[in-house]
Every structure is written in C-alpha cells, then in structure tokens.
C-alpha positions in Angstrom: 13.7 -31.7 -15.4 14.1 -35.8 -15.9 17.6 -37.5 -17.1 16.5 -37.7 -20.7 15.2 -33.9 -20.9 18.6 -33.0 -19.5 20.2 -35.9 -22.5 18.0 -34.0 -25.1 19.2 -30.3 -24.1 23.1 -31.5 -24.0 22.0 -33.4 -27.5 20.9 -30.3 -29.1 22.2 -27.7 -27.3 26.1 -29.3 -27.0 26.9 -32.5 -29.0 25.3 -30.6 -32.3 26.4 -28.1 -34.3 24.8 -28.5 -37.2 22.7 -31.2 -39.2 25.8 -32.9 -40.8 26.2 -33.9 -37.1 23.8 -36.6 -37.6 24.2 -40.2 -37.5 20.6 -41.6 -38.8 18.5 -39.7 -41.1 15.8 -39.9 -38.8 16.2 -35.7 -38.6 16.6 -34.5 -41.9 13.5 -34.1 -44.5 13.6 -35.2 -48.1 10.0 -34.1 -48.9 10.3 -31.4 -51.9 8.2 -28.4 -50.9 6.1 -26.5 -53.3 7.7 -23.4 -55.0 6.4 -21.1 -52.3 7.2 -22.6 -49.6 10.7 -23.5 -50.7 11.1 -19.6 -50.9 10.1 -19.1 -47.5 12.6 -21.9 -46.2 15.7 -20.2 -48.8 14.4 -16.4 -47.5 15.7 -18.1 -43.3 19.2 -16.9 -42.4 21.7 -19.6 -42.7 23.0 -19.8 -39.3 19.3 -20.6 -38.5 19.1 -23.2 -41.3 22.2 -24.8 -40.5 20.7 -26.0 -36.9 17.6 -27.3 -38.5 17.3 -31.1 -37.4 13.7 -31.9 -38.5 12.5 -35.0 -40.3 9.6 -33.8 -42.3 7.9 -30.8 -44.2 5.5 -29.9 -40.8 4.4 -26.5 -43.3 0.9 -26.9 -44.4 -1.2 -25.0 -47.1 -3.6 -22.0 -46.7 -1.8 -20.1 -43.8 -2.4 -16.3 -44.6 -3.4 -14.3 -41.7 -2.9 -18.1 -39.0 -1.9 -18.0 -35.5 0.7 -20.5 -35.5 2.2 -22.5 -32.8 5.7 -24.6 -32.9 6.4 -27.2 -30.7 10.0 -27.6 -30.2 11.4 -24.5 -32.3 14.8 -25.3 -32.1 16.6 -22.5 -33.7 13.5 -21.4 -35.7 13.8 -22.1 -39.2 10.0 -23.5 -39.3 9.2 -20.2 -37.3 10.9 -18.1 -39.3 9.4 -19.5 -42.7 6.4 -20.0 -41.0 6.5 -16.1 -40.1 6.7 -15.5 -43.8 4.0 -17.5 -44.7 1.7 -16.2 -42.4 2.3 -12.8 -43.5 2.2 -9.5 -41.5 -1.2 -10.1 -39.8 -0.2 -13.5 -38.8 2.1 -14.3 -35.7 4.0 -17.5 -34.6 5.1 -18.8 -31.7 8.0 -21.1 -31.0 8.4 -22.8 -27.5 11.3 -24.8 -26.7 13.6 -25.7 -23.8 16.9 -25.2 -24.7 18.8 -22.1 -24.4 21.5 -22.4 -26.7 18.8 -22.7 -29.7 16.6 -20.5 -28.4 19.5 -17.6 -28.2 20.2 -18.5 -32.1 16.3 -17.7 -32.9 15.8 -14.4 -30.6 19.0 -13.1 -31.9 17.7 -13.0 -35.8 14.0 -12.0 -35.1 14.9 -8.2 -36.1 17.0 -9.4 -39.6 13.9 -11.5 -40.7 11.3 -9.3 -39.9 13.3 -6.9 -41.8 14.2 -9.7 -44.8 10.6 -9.9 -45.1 9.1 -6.2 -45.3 7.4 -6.2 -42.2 7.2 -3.3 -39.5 7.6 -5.1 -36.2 8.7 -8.8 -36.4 5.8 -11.3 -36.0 7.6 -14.4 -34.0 7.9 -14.8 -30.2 10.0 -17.7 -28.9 9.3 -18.8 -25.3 11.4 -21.1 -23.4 9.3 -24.5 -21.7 9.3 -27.6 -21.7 6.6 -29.1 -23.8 5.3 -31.4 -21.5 4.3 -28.4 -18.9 2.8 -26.4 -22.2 0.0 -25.9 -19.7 1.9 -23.8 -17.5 3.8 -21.5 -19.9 2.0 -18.1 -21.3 -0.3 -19.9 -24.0 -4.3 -18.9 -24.3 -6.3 -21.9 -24.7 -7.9 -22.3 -28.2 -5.8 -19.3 -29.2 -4.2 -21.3 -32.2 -5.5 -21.6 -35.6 -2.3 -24.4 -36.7 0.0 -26.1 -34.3 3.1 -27.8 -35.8 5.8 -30.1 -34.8 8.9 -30.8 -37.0 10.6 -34.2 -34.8 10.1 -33.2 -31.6 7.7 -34.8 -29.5 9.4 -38.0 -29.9 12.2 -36.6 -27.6 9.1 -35.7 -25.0 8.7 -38.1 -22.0 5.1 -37.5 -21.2 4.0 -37.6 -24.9 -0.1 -38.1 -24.0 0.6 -34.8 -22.1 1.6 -32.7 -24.9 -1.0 -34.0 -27.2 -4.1 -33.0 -24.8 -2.2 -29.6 -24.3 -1.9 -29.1 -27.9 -5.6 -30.1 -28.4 -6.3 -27.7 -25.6 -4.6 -24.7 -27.2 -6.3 -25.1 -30.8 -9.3 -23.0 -31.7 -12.2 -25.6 -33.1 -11.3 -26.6 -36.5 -7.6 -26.4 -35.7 -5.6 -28.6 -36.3 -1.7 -30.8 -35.2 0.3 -30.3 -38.5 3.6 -32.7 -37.6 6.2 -34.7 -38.5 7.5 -37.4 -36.3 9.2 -40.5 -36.0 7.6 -43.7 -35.1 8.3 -47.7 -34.7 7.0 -50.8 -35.9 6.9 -52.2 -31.8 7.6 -50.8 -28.2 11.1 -49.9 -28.1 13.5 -51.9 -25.2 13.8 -50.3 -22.1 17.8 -50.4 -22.6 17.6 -48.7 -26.1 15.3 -46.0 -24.6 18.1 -45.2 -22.3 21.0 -44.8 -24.8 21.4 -41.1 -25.4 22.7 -41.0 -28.7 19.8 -43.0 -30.2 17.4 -40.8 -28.1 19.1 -38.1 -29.4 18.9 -39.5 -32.6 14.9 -39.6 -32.8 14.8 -43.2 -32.7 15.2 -45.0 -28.8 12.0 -41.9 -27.8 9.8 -43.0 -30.8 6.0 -44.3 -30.1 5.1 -47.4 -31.2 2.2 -46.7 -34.3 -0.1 -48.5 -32.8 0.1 -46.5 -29.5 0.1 -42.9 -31.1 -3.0 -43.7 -32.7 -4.4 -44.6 -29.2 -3.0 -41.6 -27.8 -3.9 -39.3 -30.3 -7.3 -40.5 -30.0 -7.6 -40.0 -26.5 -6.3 -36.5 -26.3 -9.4 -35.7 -28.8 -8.4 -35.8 -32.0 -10.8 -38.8 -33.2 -9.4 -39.3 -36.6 -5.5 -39.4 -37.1 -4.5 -38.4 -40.5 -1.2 -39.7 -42.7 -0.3 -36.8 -44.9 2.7 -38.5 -45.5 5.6 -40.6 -44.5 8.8 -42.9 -45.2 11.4 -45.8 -44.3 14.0 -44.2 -42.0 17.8 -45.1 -42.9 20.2 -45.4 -40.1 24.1 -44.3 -40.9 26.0 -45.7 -38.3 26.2 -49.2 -38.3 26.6 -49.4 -34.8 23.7 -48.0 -34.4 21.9 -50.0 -37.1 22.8 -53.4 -35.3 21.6 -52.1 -31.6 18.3 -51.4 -33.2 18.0 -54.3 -36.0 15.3 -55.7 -36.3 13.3 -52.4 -35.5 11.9 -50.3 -38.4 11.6 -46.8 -38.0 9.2 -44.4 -40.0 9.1 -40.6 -40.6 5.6 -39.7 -40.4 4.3 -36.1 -41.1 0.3 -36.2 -39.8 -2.4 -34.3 -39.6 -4.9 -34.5 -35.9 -8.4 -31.9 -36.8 -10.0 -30.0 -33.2 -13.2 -31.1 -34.8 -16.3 -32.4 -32.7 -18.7 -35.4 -33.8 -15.9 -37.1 -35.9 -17.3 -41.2 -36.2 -14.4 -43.4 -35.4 -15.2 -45.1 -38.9 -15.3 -43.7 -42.4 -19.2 -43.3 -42.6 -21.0 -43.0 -46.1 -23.5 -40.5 -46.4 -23.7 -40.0 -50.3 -22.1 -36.7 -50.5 -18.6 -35.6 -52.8 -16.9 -32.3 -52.7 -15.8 -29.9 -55.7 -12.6 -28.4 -55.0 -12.5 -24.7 -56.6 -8.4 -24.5 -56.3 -7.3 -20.9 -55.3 -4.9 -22.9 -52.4 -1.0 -21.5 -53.3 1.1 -24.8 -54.3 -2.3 -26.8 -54.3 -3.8 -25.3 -57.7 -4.6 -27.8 -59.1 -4.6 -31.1 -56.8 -5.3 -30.4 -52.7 -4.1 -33.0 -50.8 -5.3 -33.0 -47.9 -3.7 -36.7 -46.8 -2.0 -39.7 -48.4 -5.5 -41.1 -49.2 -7.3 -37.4 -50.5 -5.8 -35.9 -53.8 -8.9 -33.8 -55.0 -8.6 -32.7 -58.2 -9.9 -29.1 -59.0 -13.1 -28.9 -60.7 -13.6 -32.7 -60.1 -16.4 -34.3 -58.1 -14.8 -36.0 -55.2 -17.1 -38.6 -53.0 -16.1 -38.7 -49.6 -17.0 -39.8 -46.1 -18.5 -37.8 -43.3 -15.2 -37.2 -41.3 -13.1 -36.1 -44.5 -16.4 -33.8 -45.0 -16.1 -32.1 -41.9 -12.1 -31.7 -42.1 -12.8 -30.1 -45.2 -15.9 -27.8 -44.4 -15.6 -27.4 -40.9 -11.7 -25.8 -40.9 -10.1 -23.0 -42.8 -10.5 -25.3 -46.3 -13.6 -24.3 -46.4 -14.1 -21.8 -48.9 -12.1 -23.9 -51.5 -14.9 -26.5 -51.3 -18.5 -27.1 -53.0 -20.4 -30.0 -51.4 -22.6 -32.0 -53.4 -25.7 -34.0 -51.6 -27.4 -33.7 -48.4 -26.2 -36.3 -46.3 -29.3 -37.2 -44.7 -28.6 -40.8 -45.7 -26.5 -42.9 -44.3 -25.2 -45.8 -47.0 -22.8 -47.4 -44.1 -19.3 -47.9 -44.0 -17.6 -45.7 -46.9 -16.4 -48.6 -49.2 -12.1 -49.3 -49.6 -11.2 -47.4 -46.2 -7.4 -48.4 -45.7 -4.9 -46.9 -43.8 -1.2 -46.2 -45.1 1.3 -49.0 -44.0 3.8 -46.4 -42.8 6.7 -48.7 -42.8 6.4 -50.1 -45.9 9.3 -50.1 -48.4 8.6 -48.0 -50.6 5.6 -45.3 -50.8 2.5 -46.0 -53.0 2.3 -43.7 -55.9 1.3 -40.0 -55.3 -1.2 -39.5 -58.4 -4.8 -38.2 -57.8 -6.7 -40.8 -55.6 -9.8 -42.5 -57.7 -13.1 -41.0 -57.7 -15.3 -42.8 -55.3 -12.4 -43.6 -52.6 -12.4 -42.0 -49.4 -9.8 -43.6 -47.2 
C-alpha cells in the first residue's frame, strides 16, 4: 500500500468520526432524492448514516432484482439502501479498504436484513483496495450496476479502476457515480497535503482527463446526470487551492458496444411508457434527457442504445427505423460542470438530444 492509500485509511478510518468532521463540502450530497429512495436512505441504521461522507446521490432508478457493486462502501449506507432497493432477489456488494468502516457495515448486516423483511441478508462487504479490484473475489461481467459515492478520487491508479469496473459489468451495465473533479491538473504539492486529499479535492481528475480515461477504459460516451460548484469551509484551505474550482459530478459510463463518439442522427424518437418508481412521469436519464411520458422524444443513436440496449428497455417505444443517417444530431452540448449555477431542470425540448 502507497503513502496516500495509508493518508486515506488514517483519513477515514482515524481523523473522522462522522460527517460534521468535514472541512469542504466536497463529501456531503445536497441532491433531494425521490420519495422512495429517501425511505431507503431513512430505513439505514444511524450509526451507519452518521459515517456517510459521499458527495452525490450515486442511487439510480429501476433496480428491482440488480446485482449491485459499491466501490468504496465505507460504512455502507449506499449498501444498505441499495440492499433495500434491490429487494430480496437482489444482492450488493461493498468493497472497501479500511477496517474500521468495514467493521461498522458487517456488524449491522443482520439488523438491516431484519429492518427490511428479508430471510438472509442480501449484502456482502469485502475488504480491497480498489485499484487491485482485479484480484479480489469479483466475477467478471457479474454486475448489472456498479456505483461509486466520492471515492475513486481518493484512488491513485484511477485508469485502473475504471477498466476493472468496465470489466466486471454484464453488457448493458452501467458506472452509476458521483465524484469530484477540477477545472485543471492539480499541483504536485497540493496532491500531497493529506487533509485536502482527504478532503476529496488535492486526488480530483482534471475533467478533461476523466473524459479521456473513461473513454479508454471502454465506456465511449460519458454521461452528466448531474453536478455542482463545490464550497470549501476552511479558509485555509480555500486560499491553498484558489484559484481552482472544484465540481461534484454524479455520471453515468453504459458497457454498451458500437457507441459513435459523436451524437449521430438517424431520424428515430423514443416514447417513454413511465412505470420507472420516482421517474413516473419524467425519466431522466442525464442532464441533457428529461423524457416526458407519453411524449415523442427524438434522439441520437447512442442515447438510443443506452435506452434500448440496458434494463430501460421495456419503458421505451421507438419510433423510425434508423436506416438513415441525417448526420450529426443538431444542438449536441455538453454541461459546463463548473459553472455557477445549474441550468434549469424542466423537461428538455423535443427535438434535442444532447
């Protein structure tokens, strides 16, 4: 184990005892959840809650019945809601590297199962480090989701853990996270301060690398489901990083083959039937996609496939063929993720895409 593995396990097995520990918000989560999920989060024991230190909502929709991994567990409180979610012929799997959390989560396994009406609990929680996820007890393409909650910024091989976690999801699976990132590279001398590594912010990837990296490990079309400004509290730690802007990014990376690394028209629009718990009447399926049921939707070829092609798919009608291509799908823009303030969340306008 390298110097800053050993930083992060004193960090968060040590130095913290609970979120109000914190000195940025860069691990804490102000997305509301919908009503379900919120119930699942309240129904987590509160010692487990208490050690939560994520810094987004990495719970997506339609998980009845998943195989779910989480990357960097902690003390379990995504596991555990997760577990819930998933219901009794689901399972989830936490993996992470520090003892101390990982005695919190094993020790409430039984009271949750229990909370939740199930016969046998339906969590396992392995200890590893998630940059050697290719040598801990983990089938390839055995997981249907694979989430993250502010984690693999701490990682020091982060390329690594992507192509493992692309490795370990079933085709049309997909990386549901949330993560910090920077507007540049960050100094070599910040990188080795442990309280802002500690902190999520010193370990964060430049934007413009994850993209690269994300791409490389396979997943060919990176996905913004949402994100925001970061706020630092201390400000001693606001000057050492000034003028650095920090993001929270929650993202979502598709195991799908034959994605085109451009949005690519092909005349077709999708009807979203609803039926998807706390997406009745809207699925969102990124910043850029709110499909509103009933309504005929035109999108591109990859957002086709993400819909079609994954466990979405029987919430969706497709309209044309596609044996025409029209070109480039018309108004494809990526979210500026550090912008001030977020662009408004209402439906997206028929005929946009990206």
């Amino acid at each position: 184990m390298n110097q800053m593995q050993d930083v992060v396990k004193t960090y968060y097995g040590e130095t913290l005892t609970s979120s109000s520990d914190l000195k940025t918000d860069a691990c804490t989560t102000d997305a509301r959840p919908p009503a379900h999920v919120s119930a699942a989060l309240a129904a987590v024991h509160d010692d487990v809650a208490a050690r939560y230190y994520g810094c987004g909502l990495a719970i997506p929709a339609a998980l009845d019945g998943l195989k779910v991994l989480d990357l960097g567990s902690g003390a379990g409180r995504d596991v555990f809601a997760l577990a819930k979610l998933v219901g009794p012929d689901g399972h989830v799997t936490g993996v992470d590297m520090t003892d101390e959390q990982l005695d919190i989560a094993r020790s409430h396994e039984d009271w949750h199962a229990e909370k939740f009406g199930f016969a046998a609990p339906n969590t396992r929680f392995v200890k590893g480090e998630l940059e050697k996820l290719g040598e801990l007890d983990l089938a390839p393409g055995s997981f249907d989701l694979i989430i993250s909650n502010c984690v693999i910024n701490l990682c020091t091989d982060k390329p690594e853990v992507f192509r493992q976690a692309h490795r370990l999801l079933k085709p049309g699976g997909e990386l549901y996270f949330s993560d910090v990132y920077a507007d540049r590279r960050i100094p070599q001398d910040l990188v080795n301060d442990p309280i802002l590594y500690g902190e999520c912010l010193s370990g964060a990837l430049y934007w413009g690398d994850y993209q690269s990296i994300a791409r490389a490990a396979g997943f060919a079309d990176p996905r913004v489901v949402s994100h925001r400004r970061l706020g630092i509290i201390d400000p001693v730690l606001k000057a050492r990083v000034e003028p650095i802007r920090f993001a929270s990014v929650t993202a979502r990376l598709m195991k799908l083959d034959g994605l085109e690394p451009a949005c690519e028209d092909y005349g077709q629009a999708v009807i979203y039937k609803g039926g998807i718990e706390g997406m009745e009447t809207v699925f969102r399926l990124d910043a850029e996609h709110e499909i509103e049921a009933g309504r005929v939707f035109p999108v591109c070829g990859n957002t086709l496939a993400m819909l079609m092609e994954t466990r979405f798919a029987p919430y969706f009608d497709v309209v044309g063929q596609g044996e025409t291509h029209f070109g480039l799908f018309p108004g494809c823009a990526a979210p500026d993720v550090f912008a001030d303030t977020q662009a408004s969340s209402g439906p997206a306008p028929v005929g946009g895409c990206c």
